[in-house]
C-alpha positions as CSV (number, residue, x, y, z in Angstrom):
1,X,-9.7,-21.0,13.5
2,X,-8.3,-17.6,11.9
3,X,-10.7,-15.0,9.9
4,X,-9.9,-15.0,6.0
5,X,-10.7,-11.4,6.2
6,X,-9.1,-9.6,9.7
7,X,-6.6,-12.6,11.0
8,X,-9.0,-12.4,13.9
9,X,-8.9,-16.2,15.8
10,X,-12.2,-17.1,17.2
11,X,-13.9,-20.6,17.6
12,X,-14.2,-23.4,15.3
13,X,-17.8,-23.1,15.6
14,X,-18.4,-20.2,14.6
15,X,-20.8,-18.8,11.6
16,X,-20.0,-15.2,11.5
17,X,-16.4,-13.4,12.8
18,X,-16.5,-11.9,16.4
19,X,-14.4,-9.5,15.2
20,X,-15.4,-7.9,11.7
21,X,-18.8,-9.3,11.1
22,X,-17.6,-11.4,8.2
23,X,-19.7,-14.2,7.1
24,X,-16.6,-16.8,8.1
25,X,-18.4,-19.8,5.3
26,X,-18.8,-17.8,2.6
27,X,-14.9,-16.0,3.2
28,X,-13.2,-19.8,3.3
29,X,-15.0,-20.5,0.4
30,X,-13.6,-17.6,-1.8
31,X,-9.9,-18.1,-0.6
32,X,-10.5,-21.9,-1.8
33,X,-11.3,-20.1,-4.8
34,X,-8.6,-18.2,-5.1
35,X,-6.2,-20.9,-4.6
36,X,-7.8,-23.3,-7.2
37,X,-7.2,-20.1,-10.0
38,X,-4.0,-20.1,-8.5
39,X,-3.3,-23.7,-8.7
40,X,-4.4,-23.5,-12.4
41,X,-2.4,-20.3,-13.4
42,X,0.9,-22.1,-12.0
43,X,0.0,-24.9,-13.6
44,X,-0.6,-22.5,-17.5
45,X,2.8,-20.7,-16.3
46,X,4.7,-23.9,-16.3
47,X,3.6,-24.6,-19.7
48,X,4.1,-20.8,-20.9
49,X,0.6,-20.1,-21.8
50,X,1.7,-16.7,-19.9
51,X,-1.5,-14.4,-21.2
52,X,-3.9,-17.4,-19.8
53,X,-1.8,-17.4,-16.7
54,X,-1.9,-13.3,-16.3
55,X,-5.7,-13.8,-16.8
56,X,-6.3,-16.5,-14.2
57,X,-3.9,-15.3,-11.8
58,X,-6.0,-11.6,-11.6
59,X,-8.9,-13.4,-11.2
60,X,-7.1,-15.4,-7.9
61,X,-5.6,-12.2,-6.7
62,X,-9.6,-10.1,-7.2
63,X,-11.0,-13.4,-5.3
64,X,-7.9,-12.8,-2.1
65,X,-6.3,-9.7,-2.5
66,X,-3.7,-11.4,0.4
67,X,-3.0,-14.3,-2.0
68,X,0.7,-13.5,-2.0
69,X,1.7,-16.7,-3.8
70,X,-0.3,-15.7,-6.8
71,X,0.6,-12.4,-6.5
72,X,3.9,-13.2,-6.8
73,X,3.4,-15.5,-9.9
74,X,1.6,-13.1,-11.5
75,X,4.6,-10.4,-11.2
76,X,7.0,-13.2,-12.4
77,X,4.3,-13.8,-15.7
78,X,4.6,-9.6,-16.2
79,X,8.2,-9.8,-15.9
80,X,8.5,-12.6,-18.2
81,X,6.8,-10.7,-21.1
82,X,9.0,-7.3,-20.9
83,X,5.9,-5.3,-18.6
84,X,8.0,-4.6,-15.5
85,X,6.1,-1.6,-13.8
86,X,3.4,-4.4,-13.8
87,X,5.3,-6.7,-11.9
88,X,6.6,-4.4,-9.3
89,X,2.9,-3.6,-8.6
90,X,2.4,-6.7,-7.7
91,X,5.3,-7.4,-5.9
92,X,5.1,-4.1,-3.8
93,X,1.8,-5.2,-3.1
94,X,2.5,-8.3,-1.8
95,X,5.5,-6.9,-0.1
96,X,2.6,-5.0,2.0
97,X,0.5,-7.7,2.7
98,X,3.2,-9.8,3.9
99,X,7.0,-8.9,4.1
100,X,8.5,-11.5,6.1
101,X,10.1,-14.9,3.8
102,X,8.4,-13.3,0.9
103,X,10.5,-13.9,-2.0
104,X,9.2,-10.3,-3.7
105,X,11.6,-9.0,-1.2
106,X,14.4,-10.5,-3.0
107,X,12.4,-9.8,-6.9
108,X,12.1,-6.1,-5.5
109,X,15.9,-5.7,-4.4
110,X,17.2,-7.3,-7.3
111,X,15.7,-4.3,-9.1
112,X,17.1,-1.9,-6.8
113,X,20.4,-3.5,-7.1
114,X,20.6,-3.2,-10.6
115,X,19.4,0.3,-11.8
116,X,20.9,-0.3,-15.1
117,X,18.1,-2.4,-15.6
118,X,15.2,0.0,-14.9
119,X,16.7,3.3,-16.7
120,X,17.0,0.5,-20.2
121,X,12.9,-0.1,-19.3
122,X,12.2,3.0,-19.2
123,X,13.9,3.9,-22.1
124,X,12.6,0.9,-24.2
125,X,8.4,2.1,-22.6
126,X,9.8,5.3,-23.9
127,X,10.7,4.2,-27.6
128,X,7.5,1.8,-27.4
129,X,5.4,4.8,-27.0
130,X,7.1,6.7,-29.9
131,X,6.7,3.6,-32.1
132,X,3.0,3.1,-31.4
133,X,2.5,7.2,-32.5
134,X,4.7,6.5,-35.7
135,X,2.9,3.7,-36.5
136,X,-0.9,5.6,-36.5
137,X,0.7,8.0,-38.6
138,X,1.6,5.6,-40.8
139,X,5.8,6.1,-40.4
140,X,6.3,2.0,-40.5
141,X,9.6,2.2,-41.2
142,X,10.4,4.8,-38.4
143,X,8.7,2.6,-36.4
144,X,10.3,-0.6,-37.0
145,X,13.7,1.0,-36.5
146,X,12.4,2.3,-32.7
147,X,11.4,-1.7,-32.2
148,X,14.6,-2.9,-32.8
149,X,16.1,-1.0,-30.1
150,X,13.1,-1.4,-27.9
151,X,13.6,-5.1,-28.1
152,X,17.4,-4.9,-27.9
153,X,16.7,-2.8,-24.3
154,X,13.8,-5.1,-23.8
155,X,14.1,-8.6,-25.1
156,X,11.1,-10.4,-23.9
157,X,9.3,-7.6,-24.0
158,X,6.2,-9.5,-26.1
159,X,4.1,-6.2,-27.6
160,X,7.0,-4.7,-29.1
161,X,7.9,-7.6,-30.5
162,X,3.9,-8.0,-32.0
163,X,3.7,-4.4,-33.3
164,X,7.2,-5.4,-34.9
165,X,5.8,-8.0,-36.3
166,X,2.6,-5.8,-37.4
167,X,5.3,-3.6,-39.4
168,X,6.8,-6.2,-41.3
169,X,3.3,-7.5,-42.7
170,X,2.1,-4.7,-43.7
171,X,5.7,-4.3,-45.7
172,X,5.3,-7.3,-46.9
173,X,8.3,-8.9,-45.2
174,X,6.2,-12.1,-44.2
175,X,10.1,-14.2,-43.4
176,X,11.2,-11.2,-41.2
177,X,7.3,-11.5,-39.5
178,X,7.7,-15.7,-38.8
179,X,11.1,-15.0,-36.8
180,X,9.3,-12.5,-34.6
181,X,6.0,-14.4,-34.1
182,X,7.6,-18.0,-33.6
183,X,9.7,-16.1,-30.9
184,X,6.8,-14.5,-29.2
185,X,5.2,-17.6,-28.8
186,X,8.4,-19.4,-27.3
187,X,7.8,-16.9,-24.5
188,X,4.0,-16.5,-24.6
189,X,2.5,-19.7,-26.5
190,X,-0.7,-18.1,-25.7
191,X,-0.4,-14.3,-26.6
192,X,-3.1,-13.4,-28.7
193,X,-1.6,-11.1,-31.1
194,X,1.1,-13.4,-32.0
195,X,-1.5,-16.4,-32.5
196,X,-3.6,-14.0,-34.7
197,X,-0.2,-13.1,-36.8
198,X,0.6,-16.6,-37.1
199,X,-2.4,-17.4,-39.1
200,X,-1.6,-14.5,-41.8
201,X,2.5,-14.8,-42.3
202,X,2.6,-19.2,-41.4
203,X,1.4,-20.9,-44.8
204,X,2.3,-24.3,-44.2
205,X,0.5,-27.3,-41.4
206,X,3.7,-28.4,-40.3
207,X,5.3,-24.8,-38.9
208,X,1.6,-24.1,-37.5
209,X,1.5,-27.4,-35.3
210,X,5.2,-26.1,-34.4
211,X,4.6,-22.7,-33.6
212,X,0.8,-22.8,-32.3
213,X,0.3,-23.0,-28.4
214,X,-0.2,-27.0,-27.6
215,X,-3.0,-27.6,-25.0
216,X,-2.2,-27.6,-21.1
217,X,-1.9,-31.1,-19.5
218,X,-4.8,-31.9,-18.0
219,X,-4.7,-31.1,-14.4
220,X,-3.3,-33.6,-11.3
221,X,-6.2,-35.4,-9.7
222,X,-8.6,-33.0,-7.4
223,X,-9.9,-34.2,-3.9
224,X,-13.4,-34.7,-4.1
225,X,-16.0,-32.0,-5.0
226,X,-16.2,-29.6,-2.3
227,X,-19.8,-29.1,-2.5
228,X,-21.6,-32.0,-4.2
229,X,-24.6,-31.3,-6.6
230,X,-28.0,-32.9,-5.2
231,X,-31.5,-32.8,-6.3
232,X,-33.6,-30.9,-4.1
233,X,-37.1,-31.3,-6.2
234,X,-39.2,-34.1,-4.9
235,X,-40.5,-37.4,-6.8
236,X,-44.0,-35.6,-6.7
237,X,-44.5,-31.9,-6.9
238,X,-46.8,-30.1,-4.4
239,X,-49.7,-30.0,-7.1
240,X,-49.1,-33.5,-7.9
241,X,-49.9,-34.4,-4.2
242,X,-52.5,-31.7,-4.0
243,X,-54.8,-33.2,-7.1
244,X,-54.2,-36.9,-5.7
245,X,-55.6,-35.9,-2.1
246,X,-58.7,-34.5,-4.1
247,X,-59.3,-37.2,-6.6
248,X,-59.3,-39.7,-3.3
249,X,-62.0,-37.4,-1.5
250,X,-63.9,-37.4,-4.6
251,X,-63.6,-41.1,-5.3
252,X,-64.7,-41.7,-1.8
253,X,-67.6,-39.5,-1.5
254,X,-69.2,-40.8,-4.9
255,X,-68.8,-44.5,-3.4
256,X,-70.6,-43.5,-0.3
257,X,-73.6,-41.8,-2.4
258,X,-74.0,-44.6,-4.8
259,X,-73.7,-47.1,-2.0
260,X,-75.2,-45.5,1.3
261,X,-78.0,-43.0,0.1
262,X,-79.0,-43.0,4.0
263,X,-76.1,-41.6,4.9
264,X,-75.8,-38.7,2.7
265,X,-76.2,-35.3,5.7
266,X,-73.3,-37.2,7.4
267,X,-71.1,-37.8,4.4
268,X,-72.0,-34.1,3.5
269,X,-70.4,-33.0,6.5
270,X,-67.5,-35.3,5.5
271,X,-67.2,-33.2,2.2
272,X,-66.7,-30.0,3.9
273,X,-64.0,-31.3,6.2
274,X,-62.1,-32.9,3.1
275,X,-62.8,-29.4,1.6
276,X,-61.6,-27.3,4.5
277,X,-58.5,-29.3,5.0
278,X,-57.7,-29.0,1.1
279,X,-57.7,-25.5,2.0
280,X,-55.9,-25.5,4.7
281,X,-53.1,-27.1,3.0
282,X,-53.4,-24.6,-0.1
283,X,-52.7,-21.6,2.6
284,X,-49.9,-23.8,4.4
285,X,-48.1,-23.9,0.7
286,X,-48.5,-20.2,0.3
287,X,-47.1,-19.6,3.9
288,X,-44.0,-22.2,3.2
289,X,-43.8,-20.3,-0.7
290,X,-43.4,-16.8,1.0
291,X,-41.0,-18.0,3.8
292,X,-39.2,-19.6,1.0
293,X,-39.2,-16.1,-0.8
294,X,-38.0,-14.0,2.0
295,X,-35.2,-16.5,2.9
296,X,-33.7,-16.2,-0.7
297,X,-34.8,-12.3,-0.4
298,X,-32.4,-11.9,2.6
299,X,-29.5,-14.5,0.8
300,X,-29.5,-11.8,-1.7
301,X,-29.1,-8.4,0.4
302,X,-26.2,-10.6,2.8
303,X,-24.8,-11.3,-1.0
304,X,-24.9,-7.6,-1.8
305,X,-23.6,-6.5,1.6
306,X,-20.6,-8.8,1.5
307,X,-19.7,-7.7,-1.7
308,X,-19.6,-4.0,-1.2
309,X,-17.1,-4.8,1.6
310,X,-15.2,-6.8,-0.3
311,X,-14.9,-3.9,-3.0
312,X,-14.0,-1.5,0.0
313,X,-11.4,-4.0,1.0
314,X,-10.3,-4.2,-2.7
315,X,-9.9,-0.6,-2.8
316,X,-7.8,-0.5,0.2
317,X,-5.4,-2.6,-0.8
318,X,-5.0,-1.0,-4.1
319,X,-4.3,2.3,-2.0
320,X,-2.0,0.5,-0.2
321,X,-0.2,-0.8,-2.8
322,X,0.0,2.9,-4.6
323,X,1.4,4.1,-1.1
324,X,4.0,1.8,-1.0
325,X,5.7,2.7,-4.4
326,X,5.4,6.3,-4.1
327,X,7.3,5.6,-0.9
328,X,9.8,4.3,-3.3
329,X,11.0,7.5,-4.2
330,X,12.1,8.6,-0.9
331,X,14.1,5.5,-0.9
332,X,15.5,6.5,-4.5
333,X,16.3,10.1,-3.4
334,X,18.4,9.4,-0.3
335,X,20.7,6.6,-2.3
336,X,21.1,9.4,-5.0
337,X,19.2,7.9,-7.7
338,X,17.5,11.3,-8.6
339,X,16.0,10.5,-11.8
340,X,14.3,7.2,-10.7
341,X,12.8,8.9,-7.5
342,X,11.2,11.6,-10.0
343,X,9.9,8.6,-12.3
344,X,8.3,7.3,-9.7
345,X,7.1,10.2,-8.4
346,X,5.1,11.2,-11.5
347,X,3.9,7.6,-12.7
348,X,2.1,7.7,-9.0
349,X,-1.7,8.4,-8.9
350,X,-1.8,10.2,-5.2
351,X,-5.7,9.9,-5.1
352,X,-6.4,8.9,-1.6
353,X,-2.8,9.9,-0.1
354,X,-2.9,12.0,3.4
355,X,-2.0,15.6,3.0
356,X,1.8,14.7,4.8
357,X,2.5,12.4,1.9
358,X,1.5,14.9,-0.7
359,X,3.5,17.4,0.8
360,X,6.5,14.9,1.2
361,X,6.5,14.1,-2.6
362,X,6.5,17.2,-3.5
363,X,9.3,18.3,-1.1
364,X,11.3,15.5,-2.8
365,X,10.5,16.5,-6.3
366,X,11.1,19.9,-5.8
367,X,14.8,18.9,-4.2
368,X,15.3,16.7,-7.4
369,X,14.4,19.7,-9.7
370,X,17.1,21.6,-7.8
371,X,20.0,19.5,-7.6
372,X,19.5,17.9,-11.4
373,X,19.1,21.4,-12.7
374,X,22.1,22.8,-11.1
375,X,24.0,19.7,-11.9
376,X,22.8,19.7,-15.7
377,X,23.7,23.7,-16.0
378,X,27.2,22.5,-14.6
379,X,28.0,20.2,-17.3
380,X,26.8,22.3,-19.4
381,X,29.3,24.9,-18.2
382,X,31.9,22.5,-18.4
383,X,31.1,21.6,-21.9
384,X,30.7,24.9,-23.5
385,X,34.4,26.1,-21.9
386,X,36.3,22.5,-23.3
387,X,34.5,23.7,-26.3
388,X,32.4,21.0,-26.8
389,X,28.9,22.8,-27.9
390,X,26.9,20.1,-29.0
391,X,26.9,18.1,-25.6
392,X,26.6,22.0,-23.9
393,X,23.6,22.5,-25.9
394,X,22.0,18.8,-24.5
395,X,23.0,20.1,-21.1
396,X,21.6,23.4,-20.6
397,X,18.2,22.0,-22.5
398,X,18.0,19.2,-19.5
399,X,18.9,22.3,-17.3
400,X,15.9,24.6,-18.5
401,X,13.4,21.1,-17.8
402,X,14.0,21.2,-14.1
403,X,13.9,25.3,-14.0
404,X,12.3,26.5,-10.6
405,X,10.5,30.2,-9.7
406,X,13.8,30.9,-7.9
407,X,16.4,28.9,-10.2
408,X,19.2,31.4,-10.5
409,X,21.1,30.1,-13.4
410,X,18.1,30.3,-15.9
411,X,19.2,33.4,-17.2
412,X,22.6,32.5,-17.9
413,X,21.7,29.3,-19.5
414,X,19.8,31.1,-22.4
415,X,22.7,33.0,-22.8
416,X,24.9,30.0,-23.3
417,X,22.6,28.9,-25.8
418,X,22.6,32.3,-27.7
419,X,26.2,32.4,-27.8
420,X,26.7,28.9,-29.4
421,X,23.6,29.5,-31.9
422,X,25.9,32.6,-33.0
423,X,28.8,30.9,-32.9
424,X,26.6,28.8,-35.2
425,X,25.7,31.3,-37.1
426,X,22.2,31.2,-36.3
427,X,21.7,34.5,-35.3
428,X,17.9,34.8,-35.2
429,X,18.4,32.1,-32.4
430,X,20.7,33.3,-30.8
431,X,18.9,36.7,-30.7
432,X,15.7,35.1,-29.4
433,X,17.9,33.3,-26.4
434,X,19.8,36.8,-25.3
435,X,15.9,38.4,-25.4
436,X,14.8,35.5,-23.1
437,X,17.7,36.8,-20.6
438,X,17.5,40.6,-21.3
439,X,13.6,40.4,-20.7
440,X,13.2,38.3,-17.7
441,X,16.3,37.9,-15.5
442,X,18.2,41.1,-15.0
443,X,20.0,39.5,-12.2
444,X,21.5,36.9,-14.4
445,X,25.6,37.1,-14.2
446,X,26.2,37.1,-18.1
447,X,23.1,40.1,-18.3
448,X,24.9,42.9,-19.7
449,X,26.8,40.7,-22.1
450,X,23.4,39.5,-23.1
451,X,21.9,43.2,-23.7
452,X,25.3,43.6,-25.8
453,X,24.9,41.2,-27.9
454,X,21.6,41.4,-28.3
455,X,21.9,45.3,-29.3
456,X,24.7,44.1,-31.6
457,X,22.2,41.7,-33.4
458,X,19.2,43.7,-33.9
């Protein structure tokens, strides 16, 4: 047999691991567990009840963090409804708990492959994001025109599609509102949102039994219960048993008073024994009571016990998982993709990461700063000479977001700026940009044309 928990193999008969002290009964039973809520969250995917599926398929995963199957299913449900980051986690988990024939290999470097694909998500997240701030300020129709592009970069992507469908309510554009929500629940026939919108903007029975999530098929037929229920209370309880013993005595000793007054010292003696054993079987309850008591006492700590492993084990594999994406960015930074090594990079929570790995990010990120600064203020050298000043202005901006303490073109990138706001004839810009350069980088190569103008301005 193999341990659930450590891969350890040890004896069939066997109670407790060798190996990691894990209670071996109690570990098969949770990964049976797990696989049932994965059996059941296939069997809610196939029928695109994807939120239901999402639902069961964390609870598989919390039950056996190395359930890769519904790991992997669970990514695939995320990256059916638009939330990519989601499924990667997932899927870079399981890559970590097992990477040989695991198809996230393949979901994982079809994203790699296709960076086109990630820059449009992270794009459409960003637009999202902007549309949900519009929306609390009460900008609808901002909003709705950031949704339609979000959904054009994103087209399953089933919350955008919701809050779109939010917009058009409150508008009063109910037809617009039916398109979206009878769409959303072709994906998700089980999103909540979409079901709740359904009921407001869907007027007639007929497009409600059309629209509205049908229930799952029942489930294929089950081996037999695993663990089948039985009565443990007896036909008679203890005090049941207890009363009858004394009403015999009784009956007993009143026959041999009535019947055999001679006899009464002996059957006197008789009482006491009848009384003393009553007794004795009133402290032999008690003792069997507390035994009873401290057995389910000591269930209870082992409970407790197991569980806090099983959180520690929880949060190791979360780690893990956290570890493994931010180890996606060295990955991004050698093939050149410098802007997808810096997302990932700054969407990673390093809580928990050694001190190398830190340092390592942060070597990376600072080499990203570098070259996408230098390569920003050089197309936006190129621009400004072909005369070009709108896309020059965009360049230099991008260049002044990666500025380091010891970036040596910052200097001469304000003074770009100046000179187009003047050729603009915005000169109290353009001032402010050639006071940035005059006041703070002396060794720029444009400095004394900067103090010029500047001079010339004032």
């Amino acid at each position: 047999m193999t341990c659930q928990n450590c891969n350890f193999k040890y004896e069939s008969n066997r109670i407790i691991c060798p190996h990691c002290g894990n209670d071996v009964k109690v570990t098969e039973k949770i990964v049976l567990i797990s696989y049932m809520l994965y059996e059941k969250g296939l069997e809610q995917a196939k029928n695109k009840h994807l939120t239901s599926a999402i639902e069961t398929l964390t609870r598989s995963v919390d039950y056996n963090k190395n359930n890769v199957e519904a790991r992997n299913l669970l990514g695939l449900c995320y990256f059916q409804i638009g939330l990519f980051a989601d499924a990667l986690k997932h899927w870079i988990i399981s890559v970590a708990a097992k990477h040989d024939k695991n198809p996230a290999n393949d979901y994982l470097q079809s994203f790699q492959l296709d960076s086109r694909l990630m820059e449009r998500y992270s794009d459409s997240l960003a637009m999202y994001n902007a549309a949900l701030t519009q929306v609390r300020q009460r900008n609808d129709d901002l909003a709705t025109i950031q949704l339609k592009k979000v959904i054009e970069y994103n087209p399953n992507f089933t919350e955008a599609m919701n809050l779109l469908s939010l917009c058009y309510i409150v508008s009063k554009q109910e037809s617009k509102a039916v398109s979206l929500v009878t769409r959303v629940l072709d994906i998700d026939a089980s999103s909540p949102a979409a079901l709740r919108y359904s009921k407001i903007v869907l007027h007639t029975k007929d497009f409600l039994k059309q629209s509205a999530p049908q229930p799952a098929p029942k489930q294929l037929a089950r081996p037999a219960e695993i663990l089948s229920k039985r009565s443990s209370a007896p036909f008679f309880s203890a005090s049941a048993v207890l009363s009858l013993v004394i009403g015999a005595a009784i009956a007993a000793l009143l026959f041999i008073f009535v019947f055999n007054p001679p006899q009464i010292e002996e059957k006197n003696q008789t009482i006491a024994e009848y009384e003393s054993n009553i007794q004795s079987e009133k402290e032999k309850h008690k003792e069997e009571l507390k035994q009873k008591e401290s057995e389910i006492q000591a269930a209870n700590t082992e409970a407790e016990e197991w569980k806090q492993k099983y959180e520690e084990s929880t949060a190791e594999t979360e780690l893990a998982g956290r570890i493994t994406q931010a180890e996606l960015a060295s990955v991004y930074y050698s093939a050149g993709r410098l802007t997808d090594a810096l997302s990932v990079i700054d969407s990673t929570d390093t809580t928990g990461f050694s001190n190398e790995l830190i340092e390592e990010l942060n070597t990376i990120k600072t080499q990203v700063y570098k070259q996408l600064g230098v390569s920003e203020y050089n197309a936006g050298r190129s621009h400004y000479n072909s005369g070009r000043y709108t896309e020059a202005v965009q360049a230099f901006e991008a260049a002044l977001r990666y500025v380091l303490p010891d970036s040596d073109y910052t200097g001469d990138a304000y003074y770009y700026l100046g000179r187009i706001a003047e050729m603009n004839g915005d000169a109290q810009a353009a001032s402010s940009y050639y006071k940035l350069t005059v006041d703070n980088y002396p060794n720029a190569l444009n400095y004394n044309s900067a103090v010029n103008r500047y001079n010339r301005l004032q």
